[in-house]
C-alpha positions in Angstrom: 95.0 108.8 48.2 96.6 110.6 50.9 93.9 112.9 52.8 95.4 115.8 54.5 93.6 117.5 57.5 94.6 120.4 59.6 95.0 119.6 63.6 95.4 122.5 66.1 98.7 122.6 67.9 97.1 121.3 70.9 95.2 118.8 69.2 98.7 117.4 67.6 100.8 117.8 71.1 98.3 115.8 72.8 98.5 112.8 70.1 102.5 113.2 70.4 102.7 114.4 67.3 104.1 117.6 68.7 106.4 119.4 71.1 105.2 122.8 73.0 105.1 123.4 76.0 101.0 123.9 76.8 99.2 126.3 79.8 96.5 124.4 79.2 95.6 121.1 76.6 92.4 121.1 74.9 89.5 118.8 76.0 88.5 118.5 72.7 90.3 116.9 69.2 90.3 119.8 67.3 90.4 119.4 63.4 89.8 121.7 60.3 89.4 121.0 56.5 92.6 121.2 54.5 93.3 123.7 51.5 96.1 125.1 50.5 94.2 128.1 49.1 91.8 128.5 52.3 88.4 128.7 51.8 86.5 129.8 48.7 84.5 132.0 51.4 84.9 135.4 52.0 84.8 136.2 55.5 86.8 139.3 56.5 87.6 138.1 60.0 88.7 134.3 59.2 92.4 133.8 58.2 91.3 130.7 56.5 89.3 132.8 53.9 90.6 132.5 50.4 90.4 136.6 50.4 92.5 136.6 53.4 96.1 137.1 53.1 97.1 135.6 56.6 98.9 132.4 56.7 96.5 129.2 56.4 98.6 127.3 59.1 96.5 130.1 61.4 92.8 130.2 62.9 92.1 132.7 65.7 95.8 132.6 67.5 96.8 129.0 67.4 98.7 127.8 64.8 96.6 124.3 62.8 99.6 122.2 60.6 98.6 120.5 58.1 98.9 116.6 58.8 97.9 112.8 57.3 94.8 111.5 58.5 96.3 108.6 58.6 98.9 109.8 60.9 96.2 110.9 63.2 94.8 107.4 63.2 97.9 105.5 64.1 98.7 107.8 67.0 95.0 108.0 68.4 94.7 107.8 72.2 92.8 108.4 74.4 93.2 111.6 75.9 90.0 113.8 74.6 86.3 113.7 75.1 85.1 115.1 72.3 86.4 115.0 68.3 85.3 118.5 66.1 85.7 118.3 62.9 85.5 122.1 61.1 84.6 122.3 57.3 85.5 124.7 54.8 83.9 125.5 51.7 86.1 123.9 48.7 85.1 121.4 46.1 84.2 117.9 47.0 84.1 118.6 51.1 81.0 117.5 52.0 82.7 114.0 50.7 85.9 114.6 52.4 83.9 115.2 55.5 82.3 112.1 55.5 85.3 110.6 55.1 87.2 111.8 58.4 84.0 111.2 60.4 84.0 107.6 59.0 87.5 107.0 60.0 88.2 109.0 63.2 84.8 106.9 64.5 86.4 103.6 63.1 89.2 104.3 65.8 87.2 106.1 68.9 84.0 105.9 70.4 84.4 110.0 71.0 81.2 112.0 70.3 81.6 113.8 66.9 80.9 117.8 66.6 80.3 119.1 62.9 80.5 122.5 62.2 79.3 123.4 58.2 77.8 125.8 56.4 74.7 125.1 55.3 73.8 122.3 53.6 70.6 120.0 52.8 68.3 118.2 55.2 69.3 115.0 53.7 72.9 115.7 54.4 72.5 116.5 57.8 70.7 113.1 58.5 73.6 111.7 56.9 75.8 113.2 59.3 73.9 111.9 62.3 73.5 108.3 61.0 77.0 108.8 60.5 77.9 109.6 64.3 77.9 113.2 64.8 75.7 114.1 67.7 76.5 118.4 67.9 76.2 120.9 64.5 78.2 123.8 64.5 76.6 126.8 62.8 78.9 130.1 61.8 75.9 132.7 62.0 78.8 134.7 63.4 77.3 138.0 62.8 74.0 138.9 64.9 72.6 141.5 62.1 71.8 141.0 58.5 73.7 144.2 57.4 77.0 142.9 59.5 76.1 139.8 58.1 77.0 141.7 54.5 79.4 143.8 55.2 82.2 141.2 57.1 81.4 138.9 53.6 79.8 135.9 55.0 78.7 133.5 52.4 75.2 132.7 51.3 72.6 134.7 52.9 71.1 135.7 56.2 67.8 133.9 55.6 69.3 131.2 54.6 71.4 130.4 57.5 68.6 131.0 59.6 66.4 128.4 57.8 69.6 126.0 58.1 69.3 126.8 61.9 66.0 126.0 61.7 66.1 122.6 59.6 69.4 121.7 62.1 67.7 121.5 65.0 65.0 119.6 63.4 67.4 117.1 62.8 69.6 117.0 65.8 67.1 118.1 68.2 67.1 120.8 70.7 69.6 121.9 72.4 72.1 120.3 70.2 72.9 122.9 67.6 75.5 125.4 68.0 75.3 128.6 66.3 78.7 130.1 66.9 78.4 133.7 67.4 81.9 136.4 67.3 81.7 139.9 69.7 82.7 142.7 68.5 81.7 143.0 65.1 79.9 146.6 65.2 77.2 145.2 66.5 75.6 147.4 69.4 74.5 145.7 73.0 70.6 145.1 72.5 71.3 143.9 68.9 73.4 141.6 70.3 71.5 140.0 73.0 68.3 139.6 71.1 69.5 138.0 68.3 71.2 135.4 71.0 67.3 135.3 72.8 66.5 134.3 69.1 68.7 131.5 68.7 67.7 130.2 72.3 64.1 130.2 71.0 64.4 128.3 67.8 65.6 125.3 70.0 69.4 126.1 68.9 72.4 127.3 71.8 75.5 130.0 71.6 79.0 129.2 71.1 80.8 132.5 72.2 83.8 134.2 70.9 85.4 137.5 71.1 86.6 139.0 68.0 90.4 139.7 67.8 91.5 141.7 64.5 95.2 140.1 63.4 96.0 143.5 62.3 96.2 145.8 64.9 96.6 142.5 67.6 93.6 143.9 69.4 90.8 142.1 70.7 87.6 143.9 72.2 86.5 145.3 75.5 86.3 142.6 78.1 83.9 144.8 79.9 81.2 144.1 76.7 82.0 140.7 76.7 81.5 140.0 80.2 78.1 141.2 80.1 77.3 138.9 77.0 78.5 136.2 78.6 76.7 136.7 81.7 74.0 137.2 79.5 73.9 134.0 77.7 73.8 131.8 80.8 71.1 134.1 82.3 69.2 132.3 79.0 71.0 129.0 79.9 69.1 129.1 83.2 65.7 130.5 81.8 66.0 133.9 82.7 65.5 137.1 80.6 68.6 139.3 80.4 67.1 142.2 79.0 65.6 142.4 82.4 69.0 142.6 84.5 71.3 144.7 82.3 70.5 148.5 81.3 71.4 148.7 78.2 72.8 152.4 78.2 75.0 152.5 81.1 75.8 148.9 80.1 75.3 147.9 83.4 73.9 145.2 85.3 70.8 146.9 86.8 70.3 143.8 89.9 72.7 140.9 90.7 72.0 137.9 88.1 70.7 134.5 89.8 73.6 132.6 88.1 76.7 131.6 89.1 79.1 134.3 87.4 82.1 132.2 87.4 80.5 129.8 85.2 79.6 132.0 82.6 83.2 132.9 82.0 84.1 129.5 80.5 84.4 128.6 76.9 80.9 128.3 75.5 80.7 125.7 73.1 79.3 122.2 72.3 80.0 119.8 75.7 84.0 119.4 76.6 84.8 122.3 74.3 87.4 124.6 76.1 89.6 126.1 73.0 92.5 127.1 75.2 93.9 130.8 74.1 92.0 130.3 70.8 91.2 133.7 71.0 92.7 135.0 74.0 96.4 135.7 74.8 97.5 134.0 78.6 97.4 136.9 80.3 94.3 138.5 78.5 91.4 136.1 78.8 88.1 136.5 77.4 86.9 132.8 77.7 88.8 130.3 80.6 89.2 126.8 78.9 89.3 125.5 83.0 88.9 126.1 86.8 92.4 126.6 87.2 93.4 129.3 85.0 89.6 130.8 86.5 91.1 130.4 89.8 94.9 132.3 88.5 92.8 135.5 87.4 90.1 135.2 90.0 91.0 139.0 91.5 90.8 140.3 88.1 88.0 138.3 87.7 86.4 140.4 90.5 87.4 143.9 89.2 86.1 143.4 85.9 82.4 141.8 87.2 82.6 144.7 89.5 82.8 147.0 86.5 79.1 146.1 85.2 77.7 145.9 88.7 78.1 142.3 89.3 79.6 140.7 92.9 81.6 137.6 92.1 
C-alpha cells in the first residue's frame, strides 16, 4: 500500500525532491501526517484542521506537498540532524506513525522527534523503544478558557496529565510542550504557565501566532520579552523578577545572552526557517547569519523593553 506523508518545502528541496530557491534550509527533516481532509481536530489557528478552510498543502507559511514515503526513502541523504515526524488526529495514525518511524530509522541513524496528541503511557514507551528520543506536545494555549475557545481537542487536564506521564517516560528535559503567542493571553498568564511547564520537568517550543486572514502576526515587542523570558528559565533564573509586568518592561538587564534567546526554540537542531515569520519580519532566527543580517534591528527592538544587546 502506498503511504503518503507530507514533507515541508524545505524538507523536500533538501532531499532533491524540489526546486526553490531557499534563505535558509532547515536543520531538521520536517514531516506531517497526511489527510486529504486535515485533521478531525478543531483548532481555530491550524490550517490543517478539518474545520479549517485553508488549503492542506499549508502549515504556518510554508507550503508541506504531499509525497511517497517511499520516495523519501530512496532519496535519503544526509543532510539533517534531526527527523520530526508531526501527527494528526485521523483514524489508524497512531499505526501509520509507527510505521514512518520504523522506516525513516531503517534508513538513518537521525534522532527521531514525535509530536502527538495525547495518547497512553504504553504508547509512548512504544515510541521510545521504537527510536524517538524528543515528544512534542501542542498545549498551545497557556489558559484553560483559551484552551476552549481556539477549539483544542480533548481537555486541559488532560493534556496536562499527558505532560506529566511524557516526561515520565522520556525523562526531563526531553518533552516539548509547543506553546503559540498571541492568542489573547495576557503577559503574566503567559509566563507562569511557561514557569509551570519548566517545573513539571517538561521545556517550551515557541511560536508566534500569525492569523492567515488578515496576514498579521503579533507584536514583536511581546514576543521578545517571552522569549527572553523563557531562557531566563533555561538558565535557572526567575523572570517574574526582571520584567514589570505593566509597563512590559524589563525592570534590570537579564544575565543571559539576549541573542540566544531569539533563535527558534524547539527540540535540539530545530530551526523552522520562516515557518512563522516572513524574511524580513522575524520573530524566531533559524541561524547566526540571518541574526547577524537584522542585528541593528535586533538592537532597536531589545532596546524597546529595556534590554542592551
Amino acid at each position: 500500500m502506498v503511504m503518503l506523508v507530507r514533507a515541508s518545502i524545505g524538507t523536500l528541496a533538501k532531499l532533491g525532491l524540489a526546486d526553490i530557491k531557499m534563505i535558509d534550509g532547515p536543520g531538521t527533516a520536517y514531516f506531517l501526517q497526511y489527510s486529504e481532509n486535515g485533521c478531525i481536530g478543531k483548532c481555530r489557528f491550524c490550517n490543517q484542521s478539518r474545520s479549517s478552510r485553508a488549503g492542506k498543502d499549508w502549515l504556518g507559511k510554508v507550503t508541506w506537498p504531499p509525497v511517497e514515503l517511499a520516495t523519501v526513502l530512496n532519496s535519503w541523504r544526509r543532510v539533517f540532524n534531526r527527523v520530526c515526524f508531526q501527527t494528526i488526529i485521523k483514524q489508524g495514525f497512531i499505526e501509520e506513525a509507527r510505521v514512518f518511524i520504523r522506516e525513516i530509522t531503517r534508513v538513518s541513524n537521525l534522532p527521531v522527534s514525535l509530536a502527538i496528541t495525547p495518547v497512553s503511557k504504553s504508547i509512548l514507551r512504544e515510541f521510545k523503544e521504537l527510536g524517538v528520543d524528543k515528544l512534542g506536545v501542542g498545549l498551545d494555549t497557556v489558559t484553560e478558557e483559551l484552551f476552549t475557545k481556539w477549539g483544542k481537542p480533548y481537555t486541559w487536564r488532560i493534556y496536562w496529565r499527558f505532560i506529566e506521564e511524557a516526561v515520565n517516560v522520556f525523562g526531563e528535559g526531553n518533552v516539548y510542550v509547543h506553546i503559540i503567542v498571541g492568542l489573547g493571553e495576557s503577559l503574566r498568564e503567559a509566563l507562569e504557565t511557561i514557569i509551570k511547564i519548566y517545573s513539571r520537568g517538561a521545556r517550551v517550543a515557541l511560536f508566534n501566532y500569525f492569523d492567515s486572514n488578515n496576514m498579521k502576526s503579533i507584536d514583536k515587542r511581546y514576543y521578545r520579552i517571552i522569549q527572553l523570558a523563557v531562557e531566563l528559565i533555561e538558565n535557572g533564573e526567575n523572570p517574574l523578577e526582571y520584567i514589570d509586568l505593566d509597563s512590559m518592561r524589563f525592570k534590570q538587564q537579564p544575565r543571559i545572552d539576549v541573542y540566544k534567546a531569539l533563535y527558534t526554540r524547539g527540540c535540539p537542531d530545530c530551526n523552522r526557517p520562516f515557518y512563522t515569520d516572513l524574511p524580513r519580519v522575524i520573530y524566531n532566527f533559524p541561524s547566526r547569519k540571518i541574526l547577524e543580517e537584522h542585528r541593528n534591528e535586533i538592537m532597536r527592538e531589545l532596546e524597546g523593553i529595556g534590554v542592551k544587546a
